[in-house]
DOPA-605050 format. One record per residue (C-alpha): x, y, z; residue in one letter. Coordinates in steps of 0.02 Angstrom, whole numbers, plus 32768, in hexadecimal, padded with zeros to 4 digits. Layout:
XYZA/...
***
This chain:
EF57548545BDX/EEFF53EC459DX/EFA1538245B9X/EFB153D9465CX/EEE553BA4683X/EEF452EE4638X/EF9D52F946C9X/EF3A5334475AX/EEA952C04742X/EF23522D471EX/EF58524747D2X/EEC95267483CX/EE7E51BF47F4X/EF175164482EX/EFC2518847DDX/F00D515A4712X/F09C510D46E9X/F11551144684X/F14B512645D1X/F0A151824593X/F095520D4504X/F020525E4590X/F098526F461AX/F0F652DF45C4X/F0B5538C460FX/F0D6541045C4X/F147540A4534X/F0E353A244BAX/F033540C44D3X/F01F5410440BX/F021534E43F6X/EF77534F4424X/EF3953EA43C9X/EF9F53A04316X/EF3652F5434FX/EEAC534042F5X/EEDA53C1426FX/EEF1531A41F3X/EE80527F41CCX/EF15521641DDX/EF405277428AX/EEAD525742C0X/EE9C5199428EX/EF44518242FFX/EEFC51C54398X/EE6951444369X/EED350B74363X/EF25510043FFX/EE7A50E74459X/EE6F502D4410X/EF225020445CX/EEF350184510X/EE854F7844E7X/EEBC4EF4456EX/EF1C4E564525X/EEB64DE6456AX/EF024D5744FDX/EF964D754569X/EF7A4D134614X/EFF14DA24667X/EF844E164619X/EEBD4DCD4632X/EE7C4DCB470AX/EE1D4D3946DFX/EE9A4CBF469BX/EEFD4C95471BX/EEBA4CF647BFX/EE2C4C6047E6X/EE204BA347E2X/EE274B4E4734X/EEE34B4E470CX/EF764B2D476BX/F02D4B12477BX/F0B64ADF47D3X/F1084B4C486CX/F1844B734884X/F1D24B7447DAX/F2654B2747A2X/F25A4B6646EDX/F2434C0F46BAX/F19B4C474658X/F18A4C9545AAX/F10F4D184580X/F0C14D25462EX/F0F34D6C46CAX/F0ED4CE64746X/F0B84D5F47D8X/F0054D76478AX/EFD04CBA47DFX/EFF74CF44873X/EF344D304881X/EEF94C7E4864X/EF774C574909X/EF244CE7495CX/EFB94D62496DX/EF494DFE4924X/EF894E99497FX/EF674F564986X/F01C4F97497FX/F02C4F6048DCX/EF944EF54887X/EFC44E824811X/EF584EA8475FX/EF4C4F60478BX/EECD4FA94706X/EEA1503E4771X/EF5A50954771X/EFAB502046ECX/F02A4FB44749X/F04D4EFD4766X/F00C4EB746C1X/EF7E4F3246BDX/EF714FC94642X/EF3C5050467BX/EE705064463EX/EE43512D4698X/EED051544615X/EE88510D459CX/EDD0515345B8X/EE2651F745B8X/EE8051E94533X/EDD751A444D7X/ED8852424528X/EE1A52B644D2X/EDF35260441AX/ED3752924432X/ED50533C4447X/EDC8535043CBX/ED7D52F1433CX/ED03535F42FDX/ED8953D342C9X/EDE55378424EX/EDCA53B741A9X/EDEB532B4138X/ED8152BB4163X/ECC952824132X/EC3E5287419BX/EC2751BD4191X/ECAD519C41C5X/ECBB52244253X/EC2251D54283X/EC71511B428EX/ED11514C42E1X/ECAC51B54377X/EC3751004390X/ECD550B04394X/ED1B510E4416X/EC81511A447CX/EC80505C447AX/ED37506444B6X/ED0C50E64540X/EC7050674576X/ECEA4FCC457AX/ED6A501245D4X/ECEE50644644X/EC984FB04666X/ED424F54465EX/ED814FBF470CX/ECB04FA9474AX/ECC94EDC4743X/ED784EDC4798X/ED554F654828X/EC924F97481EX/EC71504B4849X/ECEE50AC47EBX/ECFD516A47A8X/EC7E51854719X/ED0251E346A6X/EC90522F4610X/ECE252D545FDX/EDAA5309462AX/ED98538446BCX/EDDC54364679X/EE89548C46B2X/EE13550B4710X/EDCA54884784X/EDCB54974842X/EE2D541948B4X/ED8853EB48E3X/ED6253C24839X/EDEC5352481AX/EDD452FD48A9X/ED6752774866X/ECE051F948ABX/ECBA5148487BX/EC195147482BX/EB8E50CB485AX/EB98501147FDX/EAE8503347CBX/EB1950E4477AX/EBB1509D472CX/EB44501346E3X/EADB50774697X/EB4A50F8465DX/EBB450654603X/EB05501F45AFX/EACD50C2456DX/EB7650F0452CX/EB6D504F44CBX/EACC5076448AX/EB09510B444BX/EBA150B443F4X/EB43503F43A9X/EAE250BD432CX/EB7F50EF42ACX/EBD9505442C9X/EBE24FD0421DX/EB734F344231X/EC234ED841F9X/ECC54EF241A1X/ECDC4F034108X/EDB34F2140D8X/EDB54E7A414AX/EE7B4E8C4122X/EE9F4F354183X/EDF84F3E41E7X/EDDA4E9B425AX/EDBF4EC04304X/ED6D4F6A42F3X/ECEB4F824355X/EC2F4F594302X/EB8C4F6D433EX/EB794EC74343X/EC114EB543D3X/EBD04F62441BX/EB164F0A4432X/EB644E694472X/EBC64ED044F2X/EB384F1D452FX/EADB4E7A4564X/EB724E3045D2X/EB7E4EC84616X/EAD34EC5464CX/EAC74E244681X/EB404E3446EFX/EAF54ED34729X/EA674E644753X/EAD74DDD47BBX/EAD34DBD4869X/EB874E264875X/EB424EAD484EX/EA814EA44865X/EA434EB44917X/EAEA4E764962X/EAC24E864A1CX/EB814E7A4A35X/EB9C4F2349EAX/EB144F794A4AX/EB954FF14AAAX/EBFB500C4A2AX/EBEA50B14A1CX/EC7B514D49EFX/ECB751E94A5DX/EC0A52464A22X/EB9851AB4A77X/EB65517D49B5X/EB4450B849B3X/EBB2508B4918X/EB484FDE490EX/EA844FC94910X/EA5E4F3C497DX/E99A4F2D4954X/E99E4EA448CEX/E9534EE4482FX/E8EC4E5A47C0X/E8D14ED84725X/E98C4ED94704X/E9754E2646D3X/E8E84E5C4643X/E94E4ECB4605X/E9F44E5A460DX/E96F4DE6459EX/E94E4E674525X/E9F24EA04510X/EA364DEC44F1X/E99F4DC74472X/E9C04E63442CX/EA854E404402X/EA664D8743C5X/E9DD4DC14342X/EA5F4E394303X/EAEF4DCC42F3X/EA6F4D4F42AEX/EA4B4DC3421DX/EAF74DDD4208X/EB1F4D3041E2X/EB764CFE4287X/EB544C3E42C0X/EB844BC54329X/EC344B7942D2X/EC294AC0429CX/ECE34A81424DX/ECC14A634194X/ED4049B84184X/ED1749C640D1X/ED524A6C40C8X/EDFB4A3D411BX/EE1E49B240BBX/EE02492E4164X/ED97489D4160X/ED4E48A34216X/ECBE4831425BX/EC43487542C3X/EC95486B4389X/ED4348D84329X/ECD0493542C6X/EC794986435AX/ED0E499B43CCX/ED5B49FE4328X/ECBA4A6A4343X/ECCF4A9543EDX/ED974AA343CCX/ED914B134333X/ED0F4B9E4374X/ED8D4BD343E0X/EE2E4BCB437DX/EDF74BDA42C5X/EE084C944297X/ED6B4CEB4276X/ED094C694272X/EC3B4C91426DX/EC284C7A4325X/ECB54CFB4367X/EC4D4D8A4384X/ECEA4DFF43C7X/EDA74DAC43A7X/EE214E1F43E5X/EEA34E37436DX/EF124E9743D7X/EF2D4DF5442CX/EF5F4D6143E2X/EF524CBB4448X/EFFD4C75442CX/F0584C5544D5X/EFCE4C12451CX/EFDD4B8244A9X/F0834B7844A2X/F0724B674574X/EFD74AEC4552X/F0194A7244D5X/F06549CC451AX/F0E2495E44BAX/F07A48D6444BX/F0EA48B043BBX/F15E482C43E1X/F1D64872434EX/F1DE49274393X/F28C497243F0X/F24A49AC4492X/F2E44A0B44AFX/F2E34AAC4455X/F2D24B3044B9X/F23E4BA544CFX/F1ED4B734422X/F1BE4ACF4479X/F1254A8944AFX/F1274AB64583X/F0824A4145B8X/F06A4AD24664X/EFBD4B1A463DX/EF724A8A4699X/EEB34A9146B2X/EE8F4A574785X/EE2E49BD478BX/ED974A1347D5X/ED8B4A48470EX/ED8B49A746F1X/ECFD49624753X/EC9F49FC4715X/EC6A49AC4670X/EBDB49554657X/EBCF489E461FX/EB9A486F4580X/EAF6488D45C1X/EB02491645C6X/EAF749324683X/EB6549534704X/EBCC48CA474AX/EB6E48BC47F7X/EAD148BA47B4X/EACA482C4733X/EAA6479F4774X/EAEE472A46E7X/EB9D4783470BX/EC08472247A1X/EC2F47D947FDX/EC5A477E4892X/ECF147264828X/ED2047A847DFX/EDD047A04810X/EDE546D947E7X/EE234690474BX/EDEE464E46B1X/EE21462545F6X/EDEC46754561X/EDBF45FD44CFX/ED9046144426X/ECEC46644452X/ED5C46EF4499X/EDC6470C4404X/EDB247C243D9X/EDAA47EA4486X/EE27477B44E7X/EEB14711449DX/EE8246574497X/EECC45F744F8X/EF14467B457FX/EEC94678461FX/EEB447254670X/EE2B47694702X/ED82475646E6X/ED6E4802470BX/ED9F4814463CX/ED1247AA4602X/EC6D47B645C1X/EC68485745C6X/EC3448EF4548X/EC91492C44B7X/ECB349DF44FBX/ED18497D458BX/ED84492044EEX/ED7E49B94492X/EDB84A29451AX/EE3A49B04581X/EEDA4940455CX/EEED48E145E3X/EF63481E45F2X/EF2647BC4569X/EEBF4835450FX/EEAC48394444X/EEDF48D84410X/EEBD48EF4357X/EF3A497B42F6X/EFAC49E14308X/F02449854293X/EFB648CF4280X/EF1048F44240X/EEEB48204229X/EE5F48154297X/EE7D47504295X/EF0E476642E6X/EF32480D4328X/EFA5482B43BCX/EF694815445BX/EFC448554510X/F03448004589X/F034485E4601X/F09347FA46BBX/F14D482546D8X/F1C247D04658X/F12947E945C5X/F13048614544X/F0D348D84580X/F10548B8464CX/F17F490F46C2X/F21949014653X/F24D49BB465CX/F23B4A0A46E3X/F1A54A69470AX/F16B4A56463FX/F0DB49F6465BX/F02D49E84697X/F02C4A014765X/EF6749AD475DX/EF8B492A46D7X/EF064981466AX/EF4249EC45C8X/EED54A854594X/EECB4A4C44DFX/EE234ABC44B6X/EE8D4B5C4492X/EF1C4AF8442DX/EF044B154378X/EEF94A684326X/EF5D4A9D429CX/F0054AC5430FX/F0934A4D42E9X/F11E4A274359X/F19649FC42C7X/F229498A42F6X/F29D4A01430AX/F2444A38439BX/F2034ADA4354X/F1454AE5438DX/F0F74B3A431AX/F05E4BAF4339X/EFCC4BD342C8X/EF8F4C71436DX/EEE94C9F435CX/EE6B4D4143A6X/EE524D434442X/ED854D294449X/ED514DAE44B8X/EC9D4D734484X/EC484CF4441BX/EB964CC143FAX/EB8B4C1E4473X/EBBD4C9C44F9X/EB1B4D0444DEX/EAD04C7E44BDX/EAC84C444577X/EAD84CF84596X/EA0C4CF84568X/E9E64C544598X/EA164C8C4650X/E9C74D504651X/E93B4CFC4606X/E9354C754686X/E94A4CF5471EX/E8C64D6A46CEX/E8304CFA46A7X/E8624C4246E6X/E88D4BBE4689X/E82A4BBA45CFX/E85C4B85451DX/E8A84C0844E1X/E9174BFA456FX/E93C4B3B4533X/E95B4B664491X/E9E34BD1449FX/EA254B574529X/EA1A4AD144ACX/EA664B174417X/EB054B0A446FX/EADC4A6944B0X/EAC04A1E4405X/EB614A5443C4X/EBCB4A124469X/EB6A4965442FX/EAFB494344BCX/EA42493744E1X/E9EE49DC44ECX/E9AF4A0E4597X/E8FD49B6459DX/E94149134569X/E9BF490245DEX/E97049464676X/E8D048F04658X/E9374835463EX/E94547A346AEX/E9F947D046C0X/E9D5486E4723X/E9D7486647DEX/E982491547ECX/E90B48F04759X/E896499B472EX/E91F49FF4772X/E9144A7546D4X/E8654AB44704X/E8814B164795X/E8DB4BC34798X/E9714B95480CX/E97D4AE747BBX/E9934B1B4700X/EA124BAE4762X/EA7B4B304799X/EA784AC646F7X/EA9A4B694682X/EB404BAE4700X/EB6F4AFE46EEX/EB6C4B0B4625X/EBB64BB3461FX/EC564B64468DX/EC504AE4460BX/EC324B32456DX/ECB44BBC459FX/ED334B6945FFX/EDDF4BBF45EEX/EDB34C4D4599X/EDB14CC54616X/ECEF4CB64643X/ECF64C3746FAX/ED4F4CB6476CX/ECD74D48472DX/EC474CD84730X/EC664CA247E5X/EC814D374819X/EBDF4D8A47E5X/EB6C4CE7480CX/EBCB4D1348CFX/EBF14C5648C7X/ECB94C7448AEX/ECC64C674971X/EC9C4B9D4961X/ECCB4B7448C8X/ED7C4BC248C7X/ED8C4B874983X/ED904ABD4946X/EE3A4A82494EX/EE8A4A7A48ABX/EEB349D74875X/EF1C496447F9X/EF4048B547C9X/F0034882482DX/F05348A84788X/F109487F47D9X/F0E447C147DEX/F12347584759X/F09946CE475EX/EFEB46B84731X/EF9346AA47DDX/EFF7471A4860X/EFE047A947C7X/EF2347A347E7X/EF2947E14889X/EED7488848A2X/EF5048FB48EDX/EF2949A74941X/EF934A3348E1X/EF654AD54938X/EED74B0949B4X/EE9C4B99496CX/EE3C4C2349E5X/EDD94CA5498CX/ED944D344A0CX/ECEF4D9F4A09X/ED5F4E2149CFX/EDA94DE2493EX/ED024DFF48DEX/ED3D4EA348C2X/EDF84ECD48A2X/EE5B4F4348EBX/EE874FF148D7X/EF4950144906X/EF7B5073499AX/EFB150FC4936X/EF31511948D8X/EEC1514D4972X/EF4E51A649AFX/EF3452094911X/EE9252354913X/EE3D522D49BDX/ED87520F497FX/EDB35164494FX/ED9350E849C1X/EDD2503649CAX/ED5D4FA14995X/ED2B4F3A4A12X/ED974EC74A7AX/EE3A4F0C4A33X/
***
């Protein structure tokens, strides 16, 4: 009966696919009844509820990777792509459609797994777990917080993508009325809130860390459960989603408004609590910002490779102090083999897939996003030529661990911060490892046709002529054989800079700008190796000097630190989106250096690569056809 009950409500919500233990109807009825006569039964269906997880370290796999503005590639293709689905860029291009959406979470098709199944399957454990026999109450306890937290997250992961959606906290019974089944979308402010208490809840019987590190990373602590909680409600507290006049007749088939469009200034306090509330915890649990210990890894680094090694290595050095949530059921691996240009003059760029491919190419309008070495942005320091941007120049010794000496590239490259060196490869860029750890004379990129690291091979390199080096793990080598070698990583779903800027902003949006709203703003300053906030907004290098004392000034210099701080990680397009300024940012053409020319000078001519046209609609994503076919109390999001 409950296979046949899980069936029904699969359907009315908007289909399954599949190649699923639960679409088999009735002839399996006991597997879920045996789930739970055994501890080890039992911790199965557990891991079964961990399963559904998205990978977001797969860019097929994660809606934010490749569906906005920071990466692109070439089109069409002449070569065929590994590990990714090709068809999942087509959202960047703007061919999202309703017959059949591309990342479907809500039915589990095109790249998306289906999340209603797993909140019922979640909802299935729950019920069943207090009969097991074998088990002890500790760790009953841990295992029902650990699926509550997987119930909230898949619960808030289908809220971000689609907004009002079907609070699912109980499966309906077999004896349920068509009416019933027929099920509603449930207010954003309901879901919201729902998600945030079930977290709460979680977080009482989960660990404070992990102990059997060998068989237990990624399991879900309080600490993640807590850090959760405060993206969740900061975004709650966004302009997306609080008092969006767009979504003022949204309403469903009942004449329920699914969005409240009265903007709410107390969900910003509590955003601020909730933020405080997760950094003091992972501060007690030992959790930092990560600084690369040279000393440690046997490197003698001076001070400019020492700090883009600390911006490098707290993304791609495994369980370092500053990943607050790495997702271990996704490794980052074709991402940097798709990432990683050719460098090594003595490597065989010929063999096969395990090669370097040079296509995740960052647009230049991530580029210009960096600050200079200033620390501010790049039209509004006035001892940085933005008007020459695009013009020439040649790097001398001054430049050394940032530019080769000697090699004359745009000025767009210079003087700027570390996190721009740290997170970029670009023509005539030092890049230090990944097989030459000499930081007197590490490798640096050619990147025009005919170079090492040009358009030799088709499609396999860099569309912009920049190189997302931040997620390469320095310690990769592309041996000469050919074979690229991988050392993947977590995926970090979170980390502590992230909440971080998390607070700084609630706090900001809640109370104005103050010091404890620096501070936490300047931490991750300090540790990307420029001036903290004051300092550089205060200088004579600042066109729009005191800009950090009013409310919408500090706004616009935090959003523009969070773009920074998490560029390609799968935080811009979500970001954008909930700020409501996705509609002009996406909308600038997407740009790149003329990486066809052989020579110096007709290279350095900005070219326009795509013209990219995001829509009022594509703030929320789409239901498919069928699914409201299915059920007719859904309705369609707005626009679609």
């Amino acid at each position: 009966m409950k296979k046949i009950k899980i069936y029904i409500i699969a359907l009315l919500l908007g289909g399954i696919s599949s190649c699923n233990y639960l679409d088999i109807v009735p002839d399996n009825i006991a597997t879920v009844d045996n789930a739970f006569k055994l501890r080890n039964e039992a911790e199965k269906y557990l891991f079964t509820c961990y399963s559904y997880l998205p990978d977001l370290g797969v860019w097929g796999n994660n809606p934010a990777l490749l569906t906005g503005d920071e990466i692109w590639f070439f089109y069409p293709y002449e070569t065929a792509f590994y590990g990714a689905p090709p068809n999942v860029w087509e959202v960047a291009r703007g061919n999202q459609n309703i017959s059949s959406p591309y990342l479907n979470y809500w039915d589990g098709s095109s790249g998306g797994k289906g999340l209603f199944r797993a909140i019922r399957d979640c909802n299935t454990f729950l019920d069943g777990i207090h009969s097991v026999p074998d088990i002890d109450d500790m760790e009953r306890d841990r295992w029902i917080s650990e699926v509550k937290f997987l119930k909230a997250y898949y619960h808030w992961f289908l809220l971000r993508m689609y907004g009002p959606i079907p609070i699912t906290d109980v499966n309906l019974p077999i004896s349920a009325s068509p009416e019933d089944v027929q099920v509603y979308r449930d207010p954003v402010d309901s879901v919201f809130n729902y998600v945030a208490d079930l977290l709460d809840e979680a977080a009482v019987n989960l660990p404070t860390r992990i102990i059997d590190e060998v068989s237990e990373m990624g399991r879900i602590t309080k600490p993640i459960a807590l850090a959760l909680k405060a993206r969740v409600l900061v975004t709650a507290a966004s302009p997306l989603f609080n008092g969006n006049p767009d979504y003022a007749n949204f309403v469903d088939k009942r004449g329920t408004h699914l969005f409240n469009s009265t903007y709410d200034p107390l969900k910003w306090e509590r955003a601020a609590e909730a933020c405080i509330k997760a950094i003091e915890m992972l501060q007690e649990n030992g959790n930092q910002l990560h600084y690369f210990n040279p000393a440690i890894n046997q490197y003698n680094l001076g001070p400019e490779l020492k700090t883009q090694m600390d911006i490098r290595a707290a993304i791609t050095e495994k369980w370092n102090p500053e990943i607050v949530w790495g997702a271990t059921n996704s490794m980052v691996e074709w991402i940097q083999r798709y990432a990683q240009p050719i460098i090594d003059p003595a490597s065989n760029t010929s063999n096969g897939t395990s090669r370097p491919k040079g296509e995740y190419a960052p647009t230049m309008k991530i580029a210009e996003m960096f600050y200079t070495k200033n620390g501010l942005p790049i039209d509004e320091d006035y001892s940085w030529d933005y008007t020459n941007r695009y013009k020439l120049d040649t790097a001398t010794e001054v430049h050394k661990y940032y530019i080769q000496p000697n090699y004359t590239t745009a000025k767009l490259n210079f003087d700027r911060e570390p996190r721009f060196y740290a997170d970029l490869g670009f023509d005539g860029g030092i890049w230090f490892g990944n097989g030459n750890f000499d930081q007197d004379n590490a490798w640096h990129l050619e990147g025009k046709t005919g170079q090492l690291a040009g358009k030799n091979r088709g499609d396999e390199h860099s569309i912009t002529g920049y190189y997302t080096k931040k997620l390469i793990n320095f310690r990769n080598i592309l041996q000469t054989t050919g074979v690229y070698s991988v050392q993947a990583y977590p995926y970090p779903v979170i980390r502590l800079a992230d909440l971080y800027l998390y607070c700084a902003e609630a706090l900001n949006e809640a109370y104005g700008p103050s010091a404890e709203a620096y501070h936490w703003i300047n931490q991750v300053r300090k540790r990307a190796g420029i001036p903290n906030v004051e300092e550089s907004w205060t200088s004579v290098n600042a066109k729009h000097q005191g800009k950090h004392t009013t409310k919408e000034g500090f706004r616009d210099i935090i959003q523009q630190e969070r773009l920074i701080e998490m560029a390609f990680e799968g935080g811009r397009y979500w970001d954008l989106l909930r700020w409501k300024k996705a509609e002009t940012v996406i909308n600038q053409p997407v740009k790149g250096w003329s990486v066809s020319q052989v020579e110096t000078i007709p290279y350095y001519q900005p070219v326009v690569l795509y013209n990219q046209s995001f829509k009022k609609k594509n703030y929320l994503w789409p239901l498919a056809e069928n699914a409201l076919i299915i059920n007719n109390n859904l309705v369609q999001n707005p626009g679609w």
